[in-house]
N, C-alpha and C positions, 0 to 999 in steps of 0.2 A: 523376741528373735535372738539368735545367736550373737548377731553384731550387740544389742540393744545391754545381753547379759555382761557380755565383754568390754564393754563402755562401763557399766557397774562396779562390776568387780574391781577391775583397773582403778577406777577412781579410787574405790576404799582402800586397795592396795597400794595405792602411791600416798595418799593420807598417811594412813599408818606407819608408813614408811616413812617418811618426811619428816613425822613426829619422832619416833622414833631415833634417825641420825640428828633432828635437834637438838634432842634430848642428850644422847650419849655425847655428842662432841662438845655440849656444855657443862659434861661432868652431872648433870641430875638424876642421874640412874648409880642406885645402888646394885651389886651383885646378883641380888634374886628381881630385883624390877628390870635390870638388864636381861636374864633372862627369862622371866615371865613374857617382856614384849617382844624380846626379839620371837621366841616362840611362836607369838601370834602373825608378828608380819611376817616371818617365812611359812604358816600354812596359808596366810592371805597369800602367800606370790605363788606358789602351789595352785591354789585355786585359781587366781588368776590366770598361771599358765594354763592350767586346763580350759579355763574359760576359750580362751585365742585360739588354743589347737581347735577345740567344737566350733567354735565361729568360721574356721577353714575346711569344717569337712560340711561337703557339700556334693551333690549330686552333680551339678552341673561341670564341674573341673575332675573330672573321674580321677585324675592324680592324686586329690587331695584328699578325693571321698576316702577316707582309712584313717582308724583309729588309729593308725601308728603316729598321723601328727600331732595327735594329742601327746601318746608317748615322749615323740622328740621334743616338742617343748617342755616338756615337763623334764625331760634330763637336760636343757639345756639352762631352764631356770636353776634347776639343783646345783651343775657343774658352775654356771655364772656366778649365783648366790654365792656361792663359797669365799671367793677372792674378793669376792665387795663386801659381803659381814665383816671380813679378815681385817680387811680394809680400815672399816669404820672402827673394827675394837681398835683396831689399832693408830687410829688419831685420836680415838677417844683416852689414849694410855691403858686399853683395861686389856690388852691382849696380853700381856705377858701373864697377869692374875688368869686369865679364860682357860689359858694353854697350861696353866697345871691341875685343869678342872679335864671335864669331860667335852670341852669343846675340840680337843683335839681329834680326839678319836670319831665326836659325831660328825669333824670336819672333813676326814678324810672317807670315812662311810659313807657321807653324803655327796663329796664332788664322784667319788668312784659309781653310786647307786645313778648317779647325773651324767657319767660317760657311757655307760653300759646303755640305759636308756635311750640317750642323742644320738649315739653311735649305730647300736641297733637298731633302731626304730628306722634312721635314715638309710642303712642299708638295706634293711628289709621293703622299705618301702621305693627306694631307687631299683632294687631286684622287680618290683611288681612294676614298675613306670615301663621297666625294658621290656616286658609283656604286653604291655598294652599295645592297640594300633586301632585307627580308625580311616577310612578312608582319605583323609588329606594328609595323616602325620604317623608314623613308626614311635612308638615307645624306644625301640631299641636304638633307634639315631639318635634320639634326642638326649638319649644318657651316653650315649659314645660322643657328641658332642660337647660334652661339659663335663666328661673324664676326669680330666685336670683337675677344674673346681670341685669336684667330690672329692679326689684325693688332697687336695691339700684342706677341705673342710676337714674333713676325715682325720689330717693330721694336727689340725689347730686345736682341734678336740682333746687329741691325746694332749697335746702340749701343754695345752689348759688345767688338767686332770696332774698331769706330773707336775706341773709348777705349784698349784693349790696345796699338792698334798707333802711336796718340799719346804715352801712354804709354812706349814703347819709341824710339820717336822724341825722348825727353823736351820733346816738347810738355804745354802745361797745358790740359786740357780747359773750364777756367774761362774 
């Protein structure tokens, strides 16, 4: 089943994961084993996220039946991912060495490929929700009531996306 995949996946992606910030914040990772794994756990979280989105599309909640929530989690892992690798190189001390490699620029290709994604995916799919209607409930009320929380999702996204990619620019967002 969908749920059953998504139980899997997760698992091995928090594994690897786990492994992984062991690793780097006890210093055992040289430059190329740092990025050989980290490699692997972010297309484990990748798949994973795809995993979750499939587990939500579903006939029975006609909102969710759409591959666009596949899309949005999977920009929202990308855009998240970003500030937490950053994160960990940089408890582990190797971000200053990462940021005169290629990690910069796949940092900022990657949260931006992660906002387009989330961003899109959730508007296009809030556009189809205002469409819908079924005899007890209006698609269209139901997104004019919760206005608000889409625009400041909406906006937490962007925020995310420019701080990441500031961030990585070692710009100070203060």
């Amino acid at each position: 089943s969908p749920l059953s995949n998504e139980i899997l996946v997760g698992s091995l992606f928090v594994v690897l994961a786990l492994v992984y910030v062991i690793l780097a914040l006890a210093g055992k990772l040289s430059g190329g084993a740092r990025k050989g794994f980290v490699a692997v756990v972010a297309v484990a979280a990748a798949v994973f996220a795809c995993f979750t989105g499939m587990a939500y599309v579903m006939e029975t909640i006609a909102s969710w039946n759409s591959p666009l929530v596949v899309v949005q989690l999977l920009g929202f892992a990308l855009l998240g991912g970003m500030p937490l690798g950053t994160l960990v190189l940089g408890l582990a001390g190797a971000l200053p060495d990462a940021l005169k490699g290629s990690f910069k620029t796949a940092g900022i290709v990657v949260a931006a490929a992660g906002a387009v994604l989330a961003i899109g995916g959730f508007c296009v799919q809030v556009m189809g929700v205002g469409g819908m209607e079924n005899a007890l409930v209006s698609g269209a009320d139901l997104v004019a009531d919760v206005t608000i929380y889409l625009a400041v999702a909406v906006a937490s996204l962007v925020l995310a996306a420019a701080g990441t990619v500031a961030a990585l620019l070692g710009k100070s967002p203060v």
